[in-house]
One Martini backbone bead per residue (centre of mass of N, CA, C, O) as a GRO file, in nm:
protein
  102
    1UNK     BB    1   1.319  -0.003   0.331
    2UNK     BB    2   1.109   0.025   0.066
    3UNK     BB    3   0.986  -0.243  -0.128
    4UNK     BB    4   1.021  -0.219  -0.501
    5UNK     BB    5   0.913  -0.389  -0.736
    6UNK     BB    6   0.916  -0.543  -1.055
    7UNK     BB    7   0.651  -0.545  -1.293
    8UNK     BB    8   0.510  -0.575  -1.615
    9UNK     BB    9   0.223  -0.386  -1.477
   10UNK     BB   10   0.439  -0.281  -1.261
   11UNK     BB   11   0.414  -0.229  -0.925
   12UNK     BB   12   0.557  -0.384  -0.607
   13UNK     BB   13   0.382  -0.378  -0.295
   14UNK     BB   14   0.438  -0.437   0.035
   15UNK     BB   15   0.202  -0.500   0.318
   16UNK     BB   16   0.109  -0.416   0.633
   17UNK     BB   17  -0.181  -0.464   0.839
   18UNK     BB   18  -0.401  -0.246   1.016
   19UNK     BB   19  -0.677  -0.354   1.137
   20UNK     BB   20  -0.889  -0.182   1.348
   21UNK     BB   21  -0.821   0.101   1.395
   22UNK     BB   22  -0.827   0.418   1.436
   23UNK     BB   23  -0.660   0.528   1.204
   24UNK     BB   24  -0.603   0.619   0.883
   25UNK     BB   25  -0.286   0.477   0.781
   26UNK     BB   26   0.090   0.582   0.730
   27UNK     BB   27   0.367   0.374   0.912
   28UNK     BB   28   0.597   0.310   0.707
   29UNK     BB   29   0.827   0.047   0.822
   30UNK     BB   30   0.804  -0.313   0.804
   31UNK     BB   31   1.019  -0.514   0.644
   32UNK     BB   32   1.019  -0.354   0.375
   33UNK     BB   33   0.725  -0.259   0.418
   34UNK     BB   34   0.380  -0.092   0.428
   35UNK     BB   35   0.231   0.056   0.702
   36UNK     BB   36  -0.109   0.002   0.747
   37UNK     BB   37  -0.420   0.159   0.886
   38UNK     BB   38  -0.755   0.062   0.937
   39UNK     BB   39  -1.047   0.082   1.019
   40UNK     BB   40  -1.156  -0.183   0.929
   41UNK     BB   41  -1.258  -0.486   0.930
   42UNK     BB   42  -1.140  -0.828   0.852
   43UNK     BB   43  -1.433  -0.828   0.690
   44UNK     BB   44  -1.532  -0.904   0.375
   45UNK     BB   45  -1.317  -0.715   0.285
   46UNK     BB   46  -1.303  -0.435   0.386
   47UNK     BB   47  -1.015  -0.384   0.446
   48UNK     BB   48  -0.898  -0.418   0.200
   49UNK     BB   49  -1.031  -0.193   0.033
   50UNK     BB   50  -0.943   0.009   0.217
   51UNK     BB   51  -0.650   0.021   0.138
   52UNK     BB   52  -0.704   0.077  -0.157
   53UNK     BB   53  -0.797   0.339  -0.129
   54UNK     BB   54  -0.537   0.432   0.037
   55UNK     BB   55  -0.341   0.437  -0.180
   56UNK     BB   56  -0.447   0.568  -0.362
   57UNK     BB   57  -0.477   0.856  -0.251
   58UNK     BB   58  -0.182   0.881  -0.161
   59UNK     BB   59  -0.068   0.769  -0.459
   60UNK     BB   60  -0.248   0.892  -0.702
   61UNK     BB   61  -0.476   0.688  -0.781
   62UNK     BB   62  -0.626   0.433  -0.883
   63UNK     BB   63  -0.806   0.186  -0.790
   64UNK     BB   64  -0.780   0.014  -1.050
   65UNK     BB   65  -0.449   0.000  -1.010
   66UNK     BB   66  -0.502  -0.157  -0.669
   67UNK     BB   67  -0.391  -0.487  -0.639
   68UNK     BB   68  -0.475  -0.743  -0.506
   69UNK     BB   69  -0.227  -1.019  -0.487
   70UNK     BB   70  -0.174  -1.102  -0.222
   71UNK     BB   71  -0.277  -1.175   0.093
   72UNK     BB   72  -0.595  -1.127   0.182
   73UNK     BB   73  -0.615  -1.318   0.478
   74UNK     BB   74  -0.344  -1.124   0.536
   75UNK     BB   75  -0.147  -0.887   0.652
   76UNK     BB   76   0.040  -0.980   0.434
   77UNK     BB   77   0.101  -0.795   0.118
   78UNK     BB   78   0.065  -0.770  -0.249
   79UNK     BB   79   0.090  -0.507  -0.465
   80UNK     BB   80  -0.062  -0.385  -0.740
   81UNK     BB   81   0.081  -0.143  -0.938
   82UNK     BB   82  -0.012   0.022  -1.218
   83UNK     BB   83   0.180   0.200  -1.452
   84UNK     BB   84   0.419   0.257  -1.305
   85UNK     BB   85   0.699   0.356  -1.078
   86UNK     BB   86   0.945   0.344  -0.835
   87UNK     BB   87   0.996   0.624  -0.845
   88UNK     BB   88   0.707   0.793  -0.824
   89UNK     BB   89   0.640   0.622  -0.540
   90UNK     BB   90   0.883   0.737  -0.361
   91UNK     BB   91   0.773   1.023  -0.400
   92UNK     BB   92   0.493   0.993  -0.301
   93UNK     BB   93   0.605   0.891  -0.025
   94UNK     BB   94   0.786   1.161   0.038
   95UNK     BB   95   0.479   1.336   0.022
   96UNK     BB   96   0.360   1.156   0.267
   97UNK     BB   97   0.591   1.066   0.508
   98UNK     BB   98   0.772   0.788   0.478
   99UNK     BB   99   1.006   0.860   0.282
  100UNK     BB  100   1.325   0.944   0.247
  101UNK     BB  101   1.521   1.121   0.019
  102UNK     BB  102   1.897   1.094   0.058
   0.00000   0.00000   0.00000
């Protein structure tokens, strides 16, 4: 299962990142990050910009709501979701076909 942590600010989502991929995509869960591949390549922040945008997008958030907190030049990732609950974040990856609730 995909965890997601309380923060003062929201939500922390660890996240795995496959840079350099064929397509934009969310895949599943992976020792309990969430696998995301960007077609972006590792250079100058392109990936981290991309996954930015892609969680944005899929998770119905604004950029800036979007915070890489740790791991910037990790493929293992922190991200901080400010404003959020685990639980909305849940159902919108249940609704994105990543975790299946129940």
């Amino acid at each position: 299962m995909i965890a997601l942590e309380t923060h003062a600010e929201g939500v922390l989502l660890k996240v795995r990142a496959q840079p350099a991929a064929r397509k934009n995509a969310l895949g599943g869960e992976h020792n309990g990050a969430l696998k995301v591949a960007v077609t972006a390549p590792p250079e100058d922040g392109r990936a981290n910009e991309a996954l930015v945008e892609l969680l944005a997008e899929v998770l119905q958030l604004r950029r800036s709501e979007v915070v890489v907190l740790r791991g910037a030049t990790s493929r293992d990732k922190t991200f901080l979701l400010r404003g959020q609950t685990a639980a909305t974040l849940l159902e919108r990856l249940a609704a994105a076909g990543v975790v299946s609730l129940g």
